[in-house]
N, CA, C and O atoms as a CHARMM CRD file, in Angstrom:
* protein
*
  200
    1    1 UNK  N     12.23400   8.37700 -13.60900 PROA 1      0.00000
    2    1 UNK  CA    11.36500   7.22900 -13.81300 PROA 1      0.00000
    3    1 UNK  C     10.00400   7.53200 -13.17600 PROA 1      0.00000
    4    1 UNK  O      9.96500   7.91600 -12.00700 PROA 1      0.00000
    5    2 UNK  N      8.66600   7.34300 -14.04300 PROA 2      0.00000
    6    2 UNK  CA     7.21400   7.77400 -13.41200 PROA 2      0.00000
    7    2 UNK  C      7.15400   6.40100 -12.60300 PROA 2      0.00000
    8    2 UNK  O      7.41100   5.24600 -12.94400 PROA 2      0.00000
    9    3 UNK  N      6.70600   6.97800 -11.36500 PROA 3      0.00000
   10    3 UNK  CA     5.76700   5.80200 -10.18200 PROA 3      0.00000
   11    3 UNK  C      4.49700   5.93500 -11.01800 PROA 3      0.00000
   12    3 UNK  O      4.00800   7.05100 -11.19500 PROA 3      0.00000
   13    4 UNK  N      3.88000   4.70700 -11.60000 PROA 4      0.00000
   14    4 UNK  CA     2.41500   4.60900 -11.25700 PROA 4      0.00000
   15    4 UNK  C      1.66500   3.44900 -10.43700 PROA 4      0.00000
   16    4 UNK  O      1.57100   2.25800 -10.73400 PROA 4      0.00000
   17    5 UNK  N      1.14200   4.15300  -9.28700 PROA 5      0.00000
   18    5 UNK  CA     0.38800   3.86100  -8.41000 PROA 5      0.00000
   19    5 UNK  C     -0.95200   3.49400  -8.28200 PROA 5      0.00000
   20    5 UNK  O     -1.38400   2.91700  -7.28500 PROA 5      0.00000
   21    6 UNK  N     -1.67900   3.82700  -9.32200 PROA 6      0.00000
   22    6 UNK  CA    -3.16700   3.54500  -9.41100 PROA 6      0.00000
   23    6 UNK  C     -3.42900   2.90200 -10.08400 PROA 6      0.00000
   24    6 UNK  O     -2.63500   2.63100 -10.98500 PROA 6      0.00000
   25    7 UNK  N     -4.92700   2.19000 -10.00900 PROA 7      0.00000
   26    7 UNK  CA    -5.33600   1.14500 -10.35300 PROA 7      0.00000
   27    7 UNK  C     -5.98800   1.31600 -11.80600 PROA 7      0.00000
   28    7 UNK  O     -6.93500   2.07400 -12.01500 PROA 7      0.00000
   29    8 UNK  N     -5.24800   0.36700 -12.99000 PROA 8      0.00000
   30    8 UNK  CA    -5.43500   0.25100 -14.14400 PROA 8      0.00000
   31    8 UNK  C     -4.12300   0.73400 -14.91500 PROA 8      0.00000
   32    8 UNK  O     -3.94800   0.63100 -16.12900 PROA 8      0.00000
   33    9 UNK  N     -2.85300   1.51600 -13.59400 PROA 9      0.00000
   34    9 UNK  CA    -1.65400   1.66900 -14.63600 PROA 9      0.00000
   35    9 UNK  C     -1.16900   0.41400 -15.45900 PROA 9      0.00000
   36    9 UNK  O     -1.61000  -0.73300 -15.39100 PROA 9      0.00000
   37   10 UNK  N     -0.10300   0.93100 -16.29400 PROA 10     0.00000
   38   10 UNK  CA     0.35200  -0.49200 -16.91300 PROA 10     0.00000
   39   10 UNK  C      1.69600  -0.57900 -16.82400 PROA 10     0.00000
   40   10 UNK  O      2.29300   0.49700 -16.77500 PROA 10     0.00000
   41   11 UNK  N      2.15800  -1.30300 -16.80000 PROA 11     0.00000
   42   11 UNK  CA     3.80000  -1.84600 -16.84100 PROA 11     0.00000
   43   11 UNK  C      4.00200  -2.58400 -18.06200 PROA 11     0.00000
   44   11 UNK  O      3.25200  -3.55600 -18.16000 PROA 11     0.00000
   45   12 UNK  N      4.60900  -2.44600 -18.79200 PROA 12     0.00000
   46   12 UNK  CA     5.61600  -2.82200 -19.95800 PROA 12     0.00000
   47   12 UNK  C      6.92300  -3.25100 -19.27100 PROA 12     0.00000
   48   12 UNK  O      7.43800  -2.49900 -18.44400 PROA 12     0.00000
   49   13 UNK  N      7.55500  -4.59600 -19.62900 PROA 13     0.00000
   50   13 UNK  CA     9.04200  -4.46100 -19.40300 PROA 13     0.00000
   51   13 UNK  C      9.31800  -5.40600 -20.46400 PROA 13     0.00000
   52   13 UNK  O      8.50000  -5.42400 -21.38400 PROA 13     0.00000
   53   14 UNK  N     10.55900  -6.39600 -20.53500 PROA 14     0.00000
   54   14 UNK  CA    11.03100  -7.75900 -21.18500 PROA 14     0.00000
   55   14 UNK  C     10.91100  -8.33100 -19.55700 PROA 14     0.00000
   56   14 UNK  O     10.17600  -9.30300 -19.37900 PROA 14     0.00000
   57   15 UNK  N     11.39000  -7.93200 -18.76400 PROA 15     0.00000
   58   15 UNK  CA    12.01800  -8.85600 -17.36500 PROA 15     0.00000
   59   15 UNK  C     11.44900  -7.78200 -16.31100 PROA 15     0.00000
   60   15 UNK  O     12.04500  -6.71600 -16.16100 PROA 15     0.00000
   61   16 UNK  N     10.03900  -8.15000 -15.43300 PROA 16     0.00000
   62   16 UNK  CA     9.37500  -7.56300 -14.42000 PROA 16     0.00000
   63   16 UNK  C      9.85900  -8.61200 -13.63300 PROA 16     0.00000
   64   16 UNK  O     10.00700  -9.74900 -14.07900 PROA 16     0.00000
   65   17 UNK  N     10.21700  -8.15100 -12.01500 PROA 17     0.00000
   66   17 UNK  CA    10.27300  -8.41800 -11.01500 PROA 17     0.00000
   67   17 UNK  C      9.65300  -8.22800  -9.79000 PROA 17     0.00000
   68   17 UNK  O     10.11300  -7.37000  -9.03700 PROA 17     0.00000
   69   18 UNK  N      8.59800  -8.94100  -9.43200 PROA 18     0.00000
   70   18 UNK  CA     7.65900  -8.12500  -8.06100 PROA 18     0.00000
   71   18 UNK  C      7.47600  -8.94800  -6.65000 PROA 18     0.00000
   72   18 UNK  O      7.53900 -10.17500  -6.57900 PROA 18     0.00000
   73   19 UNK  N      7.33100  -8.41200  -5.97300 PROA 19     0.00000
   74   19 UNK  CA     6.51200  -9.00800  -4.64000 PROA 19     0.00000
   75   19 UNK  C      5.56000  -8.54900  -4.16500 PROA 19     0.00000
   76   19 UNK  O      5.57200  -7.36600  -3.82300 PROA 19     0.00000
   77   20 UNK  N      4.39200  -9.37400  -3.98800 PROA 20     0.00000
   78   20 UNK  CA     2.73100  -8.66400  -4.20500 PROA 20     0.00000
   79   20 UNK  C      2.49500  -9.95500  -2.60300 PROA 20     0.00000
   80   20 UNK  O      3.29300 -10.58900  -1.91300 PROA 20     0.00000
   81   21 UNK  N      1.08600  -9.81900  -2.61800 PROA 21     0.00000
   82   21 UNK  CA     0.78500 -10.19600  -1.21600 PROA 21     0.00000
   83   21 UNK  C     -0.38200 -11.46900  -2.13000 PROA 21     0.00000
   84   21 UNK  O     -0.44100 -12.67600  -1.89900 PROA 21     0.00000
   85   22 UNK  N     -0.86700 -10.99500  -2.75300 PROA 22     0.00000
   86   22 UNK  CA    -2.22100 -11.62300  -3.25800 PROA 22     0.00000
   87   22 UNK  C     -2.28300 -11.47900  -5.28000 PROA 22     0.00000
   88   22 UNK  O     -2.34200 -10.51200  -6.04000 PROA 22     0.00000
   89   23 UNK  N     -2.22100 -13.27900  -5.53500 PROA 23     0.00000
   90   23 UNK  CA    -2.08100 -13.42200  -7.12700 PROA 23     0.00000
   91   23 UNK  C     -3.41800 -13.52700  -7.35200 PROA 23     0.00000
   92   23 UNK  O     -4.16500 -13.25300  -6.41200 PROA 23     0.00000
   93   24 UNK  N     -3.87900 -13.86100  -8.38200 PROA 24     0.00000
   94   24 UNK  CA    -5.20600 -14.15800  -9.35200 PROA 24     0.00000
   95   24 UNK  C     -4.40300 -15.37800  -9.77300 PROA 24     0.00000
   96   24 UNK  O     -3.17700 -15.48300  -9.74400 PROA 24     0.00000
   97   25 UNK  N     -5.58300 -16.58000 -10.30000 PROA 25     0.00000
   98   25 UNK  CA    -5.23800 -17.35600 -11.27700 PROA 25     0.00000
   99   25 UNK  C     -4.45400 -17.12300 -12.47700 PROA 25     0.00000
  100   25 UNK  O     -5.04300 -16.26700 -13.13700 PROA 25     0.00000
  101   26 UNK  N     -3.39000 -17.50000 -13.05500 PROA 26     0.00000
  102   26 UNK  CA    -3.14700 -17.12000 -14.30800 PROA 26     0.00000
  103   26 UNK  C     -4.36600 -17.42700 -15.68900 PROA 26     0.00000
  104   26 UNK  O     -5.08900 -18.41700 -15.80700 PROA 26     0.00000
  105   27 UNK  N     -4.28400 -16.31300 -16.54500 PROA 27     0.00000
  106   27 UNK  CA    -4.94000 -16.38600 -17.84500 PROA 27     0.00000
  107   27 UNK  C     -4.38000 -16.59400 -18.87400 PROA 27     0.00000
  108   27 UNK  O     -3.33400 -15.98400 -19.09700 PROA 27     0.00000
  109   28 UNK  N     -4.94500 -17.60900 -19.91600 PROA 28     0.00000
  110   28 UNK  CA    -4.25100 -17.35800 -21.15600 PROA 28     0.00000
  111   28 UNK  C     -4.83000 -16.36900 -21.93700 PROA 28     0.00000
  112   28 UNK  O     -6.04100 -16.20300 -21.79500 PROA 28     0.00000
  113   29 UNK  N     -4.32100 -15.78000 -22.61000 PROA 29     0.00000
  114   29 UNK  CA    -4.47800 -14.37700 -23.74700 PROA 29     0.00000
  115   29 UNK  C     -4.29000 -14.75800 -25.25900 PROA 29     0.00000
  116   29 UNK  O     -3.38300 -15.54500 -25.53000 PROA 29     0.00000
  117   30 UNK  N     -4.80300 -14.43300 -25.90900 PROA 30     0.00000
  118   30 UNK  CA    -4.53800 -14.48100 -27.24200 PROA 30     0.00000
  119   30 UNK  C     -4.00000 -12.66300 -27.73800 PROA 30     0.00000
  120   30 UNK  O     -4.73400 -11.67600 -27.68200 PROA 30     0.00000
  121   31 UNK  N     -2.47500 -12.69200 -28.21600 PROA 31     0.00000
  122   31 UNK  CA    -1.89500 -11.98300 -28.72700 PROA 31     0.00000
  123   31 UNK  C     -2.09500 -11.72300 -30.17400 PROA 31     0.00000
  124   31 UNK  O     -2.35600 -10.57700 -30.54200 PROA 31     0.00000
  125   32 UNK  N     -1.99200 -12.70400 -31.02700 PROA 32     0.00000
  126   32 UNK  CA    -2.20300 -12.51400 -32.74600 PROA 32     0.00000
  127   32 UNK  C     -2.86500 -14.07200 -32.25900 PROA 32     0.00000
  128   32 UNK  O     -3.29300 -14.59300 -31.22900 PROA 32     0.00000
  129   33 UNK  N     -2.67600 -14.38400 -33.50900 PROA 33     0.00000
  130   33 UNK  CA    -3.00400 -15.16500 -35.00000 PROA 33     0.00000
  131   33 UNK  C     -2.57000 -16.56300 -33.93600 PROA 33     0.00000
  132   33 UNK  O     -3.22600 -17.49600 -33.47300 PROA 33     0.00000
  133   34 UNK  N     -0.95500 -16.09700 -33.83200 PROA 34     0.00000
  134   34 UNK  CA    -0.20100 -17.46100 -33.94100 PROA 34     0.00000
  135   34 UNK  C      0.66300 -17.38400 -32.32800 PROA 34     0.00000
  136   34 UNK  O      1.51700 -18.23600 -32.08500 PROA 34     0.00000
  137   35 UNK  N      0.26200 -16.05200 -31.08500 PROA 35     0.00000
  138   35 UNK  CA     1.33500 -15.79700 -30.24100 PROA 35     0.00000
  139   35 UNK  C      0.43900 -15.68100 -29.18600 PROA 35     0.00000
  140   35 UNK  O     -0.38500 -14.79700 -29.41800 PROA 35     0.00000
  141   36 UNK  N      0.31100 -16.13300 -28.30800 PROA 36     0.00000
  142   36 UNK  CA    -0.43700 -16.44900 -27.01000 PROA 36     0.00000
  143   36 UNK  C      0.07000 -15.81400 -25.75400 PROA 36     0.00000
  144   36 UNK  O      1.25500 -16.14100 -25.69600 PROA 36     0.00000
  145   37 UNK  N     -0.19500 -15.15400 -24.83400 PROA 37     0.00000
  146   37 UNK  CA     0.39800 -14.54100 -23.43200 PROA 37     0.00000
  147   37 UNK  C     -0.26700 -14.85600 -22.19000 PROA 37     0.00000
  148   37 UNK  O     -1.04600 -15.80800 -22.23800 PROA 37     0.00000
  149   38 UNK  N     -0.14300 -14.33000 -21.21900 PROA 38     0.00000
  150   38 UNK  CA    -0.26600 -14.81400 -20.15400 PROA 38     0.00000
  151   38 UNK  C     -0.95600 -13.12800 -19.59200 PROA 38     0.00000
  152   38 UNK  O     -0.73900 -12.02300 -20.08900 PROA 38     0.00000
  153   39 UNK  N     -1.71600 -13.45200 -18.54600 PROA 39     0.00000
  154   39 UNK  CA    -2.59100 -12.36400 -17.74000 PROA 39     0.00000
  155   39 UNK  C     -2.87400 -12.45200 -16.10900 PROA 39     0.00000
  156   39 UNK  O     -3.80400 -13.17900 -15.75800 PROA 39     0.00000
  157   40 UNK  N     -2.11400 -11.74500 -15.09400 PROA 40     0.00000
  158   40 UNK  CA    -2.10600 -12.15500 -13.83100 PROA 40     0.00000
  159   40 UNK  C     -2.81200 -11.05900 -12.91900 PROA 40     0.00000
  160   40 UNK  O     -2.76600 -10.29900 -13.88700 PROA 40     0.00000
  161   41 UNK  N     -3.34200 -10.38600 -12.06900 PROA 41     0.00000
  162   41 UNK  CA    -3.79700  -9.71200 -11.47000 PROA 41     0.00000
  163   41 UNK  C     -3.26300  -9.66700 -10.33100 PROA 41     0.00000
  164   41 UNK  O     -3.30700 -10.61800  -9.55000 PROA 41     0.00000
  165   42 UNK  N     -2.50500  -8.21000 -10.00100 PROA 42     0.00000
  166   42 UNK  CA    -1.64300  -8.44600  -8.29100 PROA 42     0.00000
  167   42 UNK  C     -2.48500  -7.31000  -8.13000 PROA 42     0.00000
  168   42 UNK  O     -3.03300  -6.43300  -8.79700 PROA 42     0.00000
  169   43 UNK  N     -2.28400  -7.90000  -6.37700 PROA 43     0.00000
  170   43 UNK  CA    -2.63900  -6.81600  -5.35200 PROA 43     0.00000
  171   43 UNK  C     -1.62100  -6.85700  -4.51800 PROA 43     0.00000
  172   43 UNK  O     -0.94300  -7.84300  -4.22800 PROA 43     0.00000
  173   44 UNK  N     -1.43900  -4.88500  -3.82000 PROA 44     0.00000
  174   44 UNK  CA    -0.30500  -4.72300  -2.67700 PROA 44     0.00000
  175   44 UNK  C      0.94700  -5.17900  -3.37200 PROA 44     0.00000
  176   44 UNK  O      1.61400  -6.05900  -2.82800 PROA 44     0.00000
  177   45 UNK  N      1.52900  -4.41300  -5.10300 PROA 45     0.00000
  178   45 UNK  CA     2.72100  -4.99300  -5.17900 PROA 45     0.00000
  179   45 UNK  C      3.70000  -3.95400  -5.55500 PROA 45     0.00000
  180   45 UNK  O      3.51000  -2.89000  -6.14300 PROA 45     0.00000
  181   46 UNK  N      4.95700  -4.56100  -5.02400 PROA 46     0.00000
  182   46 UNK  CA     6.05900  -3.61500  -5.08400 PROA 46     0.00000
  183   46 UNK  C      7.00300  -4.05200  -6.21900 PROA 46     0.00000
  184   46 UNK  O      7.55100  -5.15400  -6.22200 PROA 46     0.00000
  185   47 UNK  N      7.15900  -3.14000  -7.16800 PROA 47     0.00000
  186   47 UNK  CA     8.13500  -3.91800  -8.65400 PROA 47     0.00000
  187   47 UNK  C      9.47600  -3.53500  -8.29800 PROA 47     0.00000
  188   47 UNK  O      9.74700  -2.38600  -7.95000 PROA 47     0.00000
  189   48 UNK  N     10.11400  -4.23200  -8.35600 PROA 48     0.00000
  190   48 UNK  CA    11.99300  -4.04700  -8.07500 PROA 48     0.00000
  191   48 UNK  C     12.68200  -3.76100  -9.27300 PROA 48     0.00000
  192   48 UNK  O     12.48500  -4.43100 -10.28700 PROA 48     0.00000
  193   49 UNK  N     13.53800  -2.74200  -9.23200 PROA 49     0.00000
  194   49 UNK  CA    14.01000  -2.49000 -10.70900 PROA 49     0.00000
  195   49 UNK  C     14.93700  -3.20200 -11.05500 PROA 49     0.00000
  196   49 UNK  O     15.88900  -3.18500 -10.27500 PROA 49     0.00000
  197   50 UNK  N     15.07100  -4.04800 -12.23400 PROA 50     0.00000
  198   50 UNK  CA    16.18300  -4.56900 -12.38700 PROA 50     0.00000
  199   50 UNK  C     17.61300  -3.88400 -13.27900 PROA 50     0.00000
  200   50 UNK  O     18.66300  -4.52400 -13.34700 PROA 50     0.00000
């Protein structure tokens, strides 16, 4: 499994699990047409594998 550690990696999952020190406001995103997402910004975070 790759660690990425630096700033701008990305994480893909269905089910992320983390503990970070410091959130951002949540964002809404526009995905398509008709499917909307969500956009959060962590700092200092550790992802737990599930």
């Amino acid at each position: 499994m790759a660690i990425h550690i630096r700033a701008g990696d990305i994480l893909i999952g269905e089910v992320i699990v983390y503990e970070t020190s410091k959130v951002t406001v949540l964002s809404l995103i526009k995905k398509s047409e008709k499917h909307r997402g969500l956009k959060k910004k962590l700092f200092s975070t550790f992802f737990i594998p599930t």
